[in-house]
C-alpha positions as a Markdown table, in Angstrom:
| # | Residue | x | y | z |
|---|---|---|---|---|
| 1 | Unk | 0.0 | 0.0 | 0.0 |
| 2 | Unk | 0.9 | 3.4 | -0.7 |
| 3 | Unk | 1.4 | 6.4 | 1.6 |
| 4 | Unk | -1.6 | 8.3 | 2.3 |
| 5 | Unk | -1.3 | 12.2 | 1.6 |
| 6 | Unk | -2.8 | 15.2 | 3.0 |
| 7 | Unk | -4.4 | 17.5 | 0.4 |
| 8 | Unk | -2.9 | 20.6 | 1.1 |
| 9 | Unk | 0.5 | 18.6 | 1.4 |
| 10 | Unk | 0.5 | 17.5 | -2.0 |
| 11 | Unk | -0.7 | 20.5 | -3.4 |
| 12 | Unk | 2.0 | 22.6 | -1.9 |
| 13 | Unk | 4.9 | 19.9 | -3.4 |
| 14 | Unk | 2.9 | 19.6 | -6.7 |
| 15 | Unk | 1.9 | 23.6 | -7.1 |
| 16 | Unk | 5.1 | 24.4 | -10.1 |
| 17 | Unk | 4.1 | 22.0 | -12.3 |
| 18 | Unk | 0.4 | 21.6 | -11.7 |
| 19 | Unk | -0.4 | 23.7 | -14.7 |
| 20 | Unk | 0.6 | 20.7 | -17.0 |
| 21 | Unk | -2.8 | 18.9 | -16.8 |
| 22 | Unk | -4.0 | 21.7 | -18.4 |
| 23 | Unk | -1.6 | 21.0 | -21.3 |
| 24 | Unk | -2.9 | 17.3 | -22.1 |
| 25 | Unk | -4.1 | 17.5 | -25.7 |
| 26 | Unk | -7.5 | 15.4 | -25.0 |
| 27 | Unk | -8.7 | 17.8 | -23.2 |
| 28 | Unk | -8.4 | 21.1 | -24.8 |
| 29 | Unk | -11.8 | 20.8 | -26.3 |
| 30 | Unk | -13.3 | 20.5 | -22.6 |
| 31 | Unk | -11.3 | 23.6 | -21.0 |
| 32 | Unk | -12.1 | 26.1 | -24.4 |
| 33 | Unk | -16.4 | 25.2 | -23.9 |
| 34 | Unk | -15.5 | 25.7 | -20.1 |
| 35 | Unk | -13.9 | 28.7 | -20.3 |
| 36 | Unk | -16.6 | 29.9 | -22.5 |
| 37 | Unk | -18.8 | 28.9 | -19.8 |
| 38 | Unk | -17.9 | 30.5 | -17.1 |
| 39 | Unk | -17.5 | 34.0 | -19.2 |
| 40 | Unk | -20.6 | 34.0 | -19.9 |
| 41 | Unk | -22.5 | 32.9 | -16.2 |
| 42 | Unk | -20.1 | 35.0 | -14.3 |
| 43 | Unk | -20.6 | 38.0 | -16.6 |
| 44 | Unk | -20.7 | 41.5 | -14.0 |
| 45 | Unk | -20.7 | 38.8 | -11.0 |
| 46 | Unk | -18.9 | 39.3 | -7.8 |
| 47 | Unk | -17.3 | 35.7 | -7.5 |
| 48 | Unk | -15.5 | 33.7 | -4.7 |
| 49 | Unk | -13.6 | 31.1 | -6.0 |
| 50 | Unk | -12.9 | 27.9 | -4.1 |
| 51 | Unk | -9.6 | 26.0 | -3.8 |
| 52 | Unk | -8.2 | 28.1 | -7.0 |
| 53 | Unk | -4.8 | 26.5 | -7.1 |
| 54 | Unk | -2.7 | 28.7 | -9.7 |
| 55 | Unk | -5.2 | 30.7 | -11.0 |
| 56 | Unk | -5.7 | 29.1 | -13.9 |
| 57 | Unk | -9.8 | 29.6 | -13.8 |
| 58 | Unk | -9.4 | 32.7 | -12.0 |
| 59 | Unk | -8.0 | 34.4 | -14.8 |
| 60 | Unk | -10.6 | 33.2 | -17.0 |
| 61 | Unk | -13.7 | 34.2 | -14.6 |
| 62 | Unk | -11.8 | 37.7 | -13.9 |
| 63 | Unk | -12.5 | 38.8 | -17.9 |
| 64 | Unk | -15.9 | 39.1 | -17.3 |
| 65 | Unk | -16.8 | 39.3 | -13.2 |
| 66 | Unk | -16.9 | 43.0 | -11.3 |
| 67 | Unk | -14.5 | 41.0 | -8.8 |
| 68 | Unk | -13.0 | 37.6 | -7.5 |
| 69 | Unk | -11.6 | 36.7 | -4.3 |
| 70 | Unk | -9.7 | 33.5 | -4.9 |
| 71 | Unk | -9.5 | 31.3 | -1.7 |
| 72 | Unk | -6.7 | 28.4 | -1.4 |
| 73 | Unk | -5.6 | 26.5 | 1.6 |
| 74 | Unk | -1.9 | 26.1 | 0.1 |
| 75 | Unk | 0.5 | 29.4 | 0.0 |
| 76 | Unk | 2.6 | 28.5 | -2.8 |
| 77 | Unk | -1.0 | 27.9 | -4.6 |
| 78 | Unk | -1.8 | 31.1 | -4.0 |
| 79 | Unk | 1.9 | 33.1 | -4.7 |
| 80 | Unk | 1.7 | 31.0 | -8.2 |
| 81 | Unk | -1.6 | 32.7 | -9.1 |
| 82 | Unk | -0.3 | 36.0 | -8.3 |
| 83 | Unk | 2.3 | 36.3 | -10.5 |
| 84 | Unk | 0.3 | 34.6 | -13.2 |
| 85 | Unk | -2.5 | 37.2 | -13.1 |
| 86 | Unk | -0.6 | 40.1 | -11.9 |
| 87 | Unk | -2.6 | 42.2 | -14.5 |
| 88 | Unk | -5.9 | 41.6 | -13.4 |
| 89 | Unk | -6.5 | 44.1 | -11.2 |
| 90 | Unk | -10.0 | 42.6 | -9.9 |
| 91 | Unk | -8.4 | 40.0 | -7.9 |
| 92 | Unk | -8.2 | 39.6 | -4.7 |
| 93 | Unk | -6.3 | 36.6 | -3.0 |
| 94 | Unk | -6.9 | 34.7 | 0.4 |
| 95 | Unk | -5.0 | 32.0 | 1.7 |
| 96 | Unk | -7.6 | 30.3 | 4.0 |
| 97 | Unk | -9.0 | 26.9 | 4.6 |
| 98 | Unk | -13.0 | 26.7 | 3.2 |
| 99 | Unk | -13.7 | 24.5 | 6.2 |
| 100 | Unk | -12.2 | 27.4 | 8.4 |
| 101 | Unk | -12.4 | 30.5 | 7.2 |
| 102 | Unk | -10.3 | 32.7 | 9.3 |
| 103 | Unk | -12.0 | 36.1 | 8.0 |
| 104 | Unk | -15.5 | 37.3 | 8.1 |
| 105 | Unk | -16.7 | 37.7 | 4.0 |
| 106 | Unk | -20.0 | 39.6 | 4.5 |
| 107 | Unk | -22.3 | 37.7 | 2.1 |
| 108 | Unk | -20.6 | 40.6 | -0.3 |
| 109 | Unk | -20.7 | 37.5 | -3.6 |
| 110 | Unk | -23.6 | 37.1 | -5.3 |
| 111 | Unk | -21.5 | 33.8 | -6.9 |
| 112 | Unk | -18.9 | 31.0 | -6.3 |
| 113 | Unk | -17.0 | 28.7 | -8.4 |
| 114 | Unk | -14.8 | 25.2 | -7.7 |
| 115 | Unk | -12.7 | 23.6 | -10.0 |
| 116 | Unk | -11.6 | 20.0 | -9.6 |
| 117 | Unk | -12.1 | 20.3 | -6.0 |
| 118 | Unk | -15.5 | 19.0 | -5.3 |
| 119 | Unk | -14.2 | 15.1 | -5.9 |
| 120 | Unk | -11.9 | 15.6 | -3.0 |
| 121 | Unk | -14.5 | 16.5 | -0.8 |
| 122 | Unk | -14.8 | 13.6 | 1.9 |
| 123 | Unk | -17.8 | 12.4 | 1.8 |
| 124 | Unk | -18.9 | 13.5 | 5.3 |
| 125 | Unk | -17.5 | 17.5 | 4.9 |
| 126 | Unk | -19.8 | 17.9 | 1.7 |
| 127 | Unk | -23.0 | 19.0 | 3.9 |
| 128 | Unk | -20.7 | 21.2 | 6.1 |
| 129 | Unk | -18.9 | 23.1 | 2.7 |
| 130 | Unk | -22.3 | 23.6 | 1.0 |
| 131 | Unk | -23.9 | 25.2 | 4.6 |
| 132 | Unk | -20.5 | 27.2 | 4.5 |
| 133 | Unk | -21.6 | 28.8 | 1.2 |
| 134 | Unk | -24.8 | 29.5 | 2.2 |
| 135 | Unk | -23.0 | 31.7 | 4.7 |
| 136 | Unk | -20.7 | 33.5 | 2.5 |
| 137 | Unk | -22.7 | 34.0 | -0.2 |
| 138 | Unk | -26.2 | 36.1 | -1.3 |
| 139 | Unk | -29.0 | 34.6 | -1.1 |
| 140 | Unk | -29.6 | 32.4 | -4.6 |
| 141 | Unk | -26.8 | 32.6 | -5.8 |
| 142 | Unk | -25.0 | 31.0 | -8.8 |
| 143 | Unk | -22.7 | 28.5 | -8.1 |
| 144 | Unk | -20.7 | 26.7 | -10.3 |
| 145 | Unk | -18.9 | 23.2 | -9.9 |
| 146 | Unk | -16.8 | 21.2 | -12.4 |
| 147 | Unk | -14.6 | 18.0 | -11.6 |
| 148 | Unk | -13.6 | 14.9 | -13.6 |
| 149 | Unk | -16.0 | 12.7 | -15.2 |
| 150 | Unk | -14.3 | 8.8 | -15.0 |
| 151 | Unk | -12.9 | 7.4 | -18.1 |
| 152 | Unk | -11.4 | 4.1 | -18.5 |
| 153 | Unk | -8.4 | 3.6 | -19.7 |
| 154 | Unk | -7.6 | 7.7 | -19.0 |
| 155 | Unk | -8.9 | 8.7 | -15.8 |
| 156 | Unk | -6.4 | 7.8 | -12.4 |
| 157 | Unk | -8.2 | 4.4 | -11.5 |
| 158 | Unk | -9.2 | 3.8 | -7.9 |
| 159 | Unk | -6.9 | 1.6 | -5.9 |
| 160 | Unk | -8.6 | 1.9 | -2.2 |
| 161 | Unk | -11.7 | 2.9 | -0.4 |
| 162 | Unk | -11.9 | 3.8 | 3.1 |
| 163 | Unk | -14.9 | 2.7 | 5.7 |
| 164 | Unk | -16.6 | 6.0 | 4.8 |
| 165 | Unk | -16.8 | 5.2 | 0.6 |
| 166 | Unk | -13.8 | 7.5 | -0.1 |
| 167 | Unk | -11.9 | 6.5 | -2.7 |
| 168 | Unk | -8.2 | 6.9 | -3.3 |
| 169 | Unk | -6.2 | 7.0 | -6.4 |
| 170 | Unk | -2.4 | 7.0 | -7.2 |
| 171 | Unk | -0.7 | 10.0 | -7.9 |
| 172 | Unk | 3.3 | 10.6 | -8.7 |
| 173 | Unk | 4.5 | 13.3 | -6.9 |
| 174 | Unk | 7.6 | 15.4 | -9.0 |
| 175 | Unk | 10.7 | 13.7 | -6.8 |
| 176 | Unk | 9.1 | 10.8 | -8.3 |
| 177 | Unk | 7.5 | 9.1 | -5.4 |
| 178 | Unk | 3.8 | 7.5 | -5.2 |
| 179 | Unk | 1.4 | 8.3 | -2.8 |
| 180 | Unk | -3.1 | 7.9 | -2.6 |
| 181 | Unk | -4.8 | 11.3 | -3.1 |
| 182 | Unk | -8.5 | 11.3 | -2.2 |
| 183 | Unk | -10.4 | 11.6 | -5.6 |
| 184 | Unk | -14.4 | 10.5 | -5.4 |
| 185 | Unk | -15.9 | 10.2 | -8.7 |
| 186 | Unk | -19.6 | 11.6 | -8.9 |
| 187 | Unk | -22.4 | 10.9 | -11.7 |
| 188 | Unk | -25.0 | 13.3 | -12.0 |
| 189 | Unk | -27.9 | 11.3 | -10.1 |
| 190 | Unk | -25.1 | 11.3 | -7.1 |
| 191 | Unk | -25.0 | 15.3 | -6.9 |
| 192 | Unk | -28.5 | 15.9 | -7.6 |
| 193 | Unk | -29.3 | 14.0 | -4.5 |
| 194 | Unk | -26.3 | 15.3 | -2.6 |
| 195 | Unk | -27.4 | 19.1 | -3.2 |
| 196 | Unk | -31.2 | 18.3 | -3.3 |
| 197 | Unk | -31.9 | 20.0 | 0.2 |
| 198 | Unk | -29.5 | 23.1 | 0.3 |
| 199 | Unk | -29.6 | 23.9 | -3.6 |
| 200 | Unk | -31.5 | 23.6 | -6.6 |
| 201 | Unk | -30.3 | 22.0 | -9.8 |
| 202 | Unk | -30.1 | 24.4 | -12.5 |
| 203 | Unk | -28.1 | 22.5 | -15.2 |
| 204 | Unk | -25.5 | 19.9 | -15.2 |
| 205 | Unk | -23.5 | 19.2 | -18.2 |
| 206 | Unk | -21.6 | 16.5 | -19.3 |
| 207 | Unk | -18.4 | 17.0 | -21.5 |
| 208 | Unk | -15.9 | 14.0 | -22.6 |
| 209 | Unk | -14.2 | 14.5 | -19.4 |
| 210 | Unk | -15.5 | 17.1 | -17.0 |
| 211 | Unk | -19.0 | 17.7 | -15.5 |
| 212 | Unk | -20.2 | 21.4 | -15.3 |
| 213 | Unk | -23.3 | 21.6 | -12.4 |
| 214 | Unk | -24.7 | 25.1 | -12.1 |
| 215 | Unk | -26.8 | 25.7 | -9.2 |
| 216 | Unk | -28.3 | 28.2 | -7.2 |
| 217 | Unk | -28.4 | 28.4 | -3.5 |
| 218 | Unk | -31.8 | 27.6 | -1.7 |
């Protein structure tokens, strides 16, 4: 069995050369419709961003929104995405853990965004993070969510599952060692239900290897 490794920890290791899965020529099509995507739903929108890693989607949301506060637990996350958006000026940057935000927000957003984050969500903190929005955000507002849909043959297989239904896949850190990063696959029927209680489905989409589910705060 592999070594077991915290989120944050292998985010920090991995954050200068995380930008190369957004280089992987199958999936070019995906990131073009989603950047598209989130141009036009976050047009004039004040937007928190969740777990923004290097800024990659911030940049993207930023052409269109009034303002975005990008929120990561990991600090070199966040100095990455600095210097990678250093011209866009409506950007602001918050090193913080969603499950303890260490700053009162204000319900100032009116929406939110997450990107490849919500499949490593334990399974038991997914109640807690959607009654965090609620908190942070406006009253209905727009929130959108894309991860990794699982394809054979391409996406990171699973290779445990802990007593709670968590599943673990292996990932190569850049020193070259393995370790199990917590990665839980959804389908649609899974998230509907998941969010059927604290938000209502507004329109999931599936692409050839990402899911888009916009919703809107209940």
């Amino acid at each position: 069995m592999e070594n077991f490794i915290e989120l944050s920890n292998y985010y920090s290791i991995q954050s200068s050369v995380y930008d190369k899965v957004y280089q992987k020529p199958e999936r070019q099509n995906d990131l073009k419709y989603i950047s598209i995507y989130l141009c036009d739903h976050f047009y004039n929108k004040e937007v928190l961003e969740i777990a923004s890693g290097t800024g990659y989607w911030t940049k993207k949301i930023a052409q269109k929104a009034n303002k975005v506060m990008s929120l990561d637990i990991c600090p070199e996350m966040i100095s990455i995405a600095k210097k990678n958006n250093d011209n866009c000026k409506n950007i602001e940057y918050l090193t913080t853990d969603i499950f303890n935000i260490n700053v009162q927000i204000n319900n100032f957003f009116n929406a939110a965004f997450s990107g490849f984050w919500w499949s490593h969500i334990p399974h038991s903190k997914i109640a807690h993070f959607i009654d965090t929005l609620h908190l942070l955000l406006q009253p209905m507002s727009q929130v959108i969510f894309i991860d990794n849909i699982y394809v054979p043959g391409i996406s990171h297989k699973v290779e445990f599952t802990d007593k709670d239904d968590n599943t673990y896949v292996l990932r190569y850190l850049k020193n070259g060692k393995k370790c199990l990063v917590l990665k839980n696959y959804h389908h649609k029927d899974d998230l509907i239900n998941i969010l059927s209680d604290r938000a209502k489905c507004v329109e999931y989409t599936a692409l050839e290897y990402t899911w888009i589910l916009r919703v809107s705060l209940v």
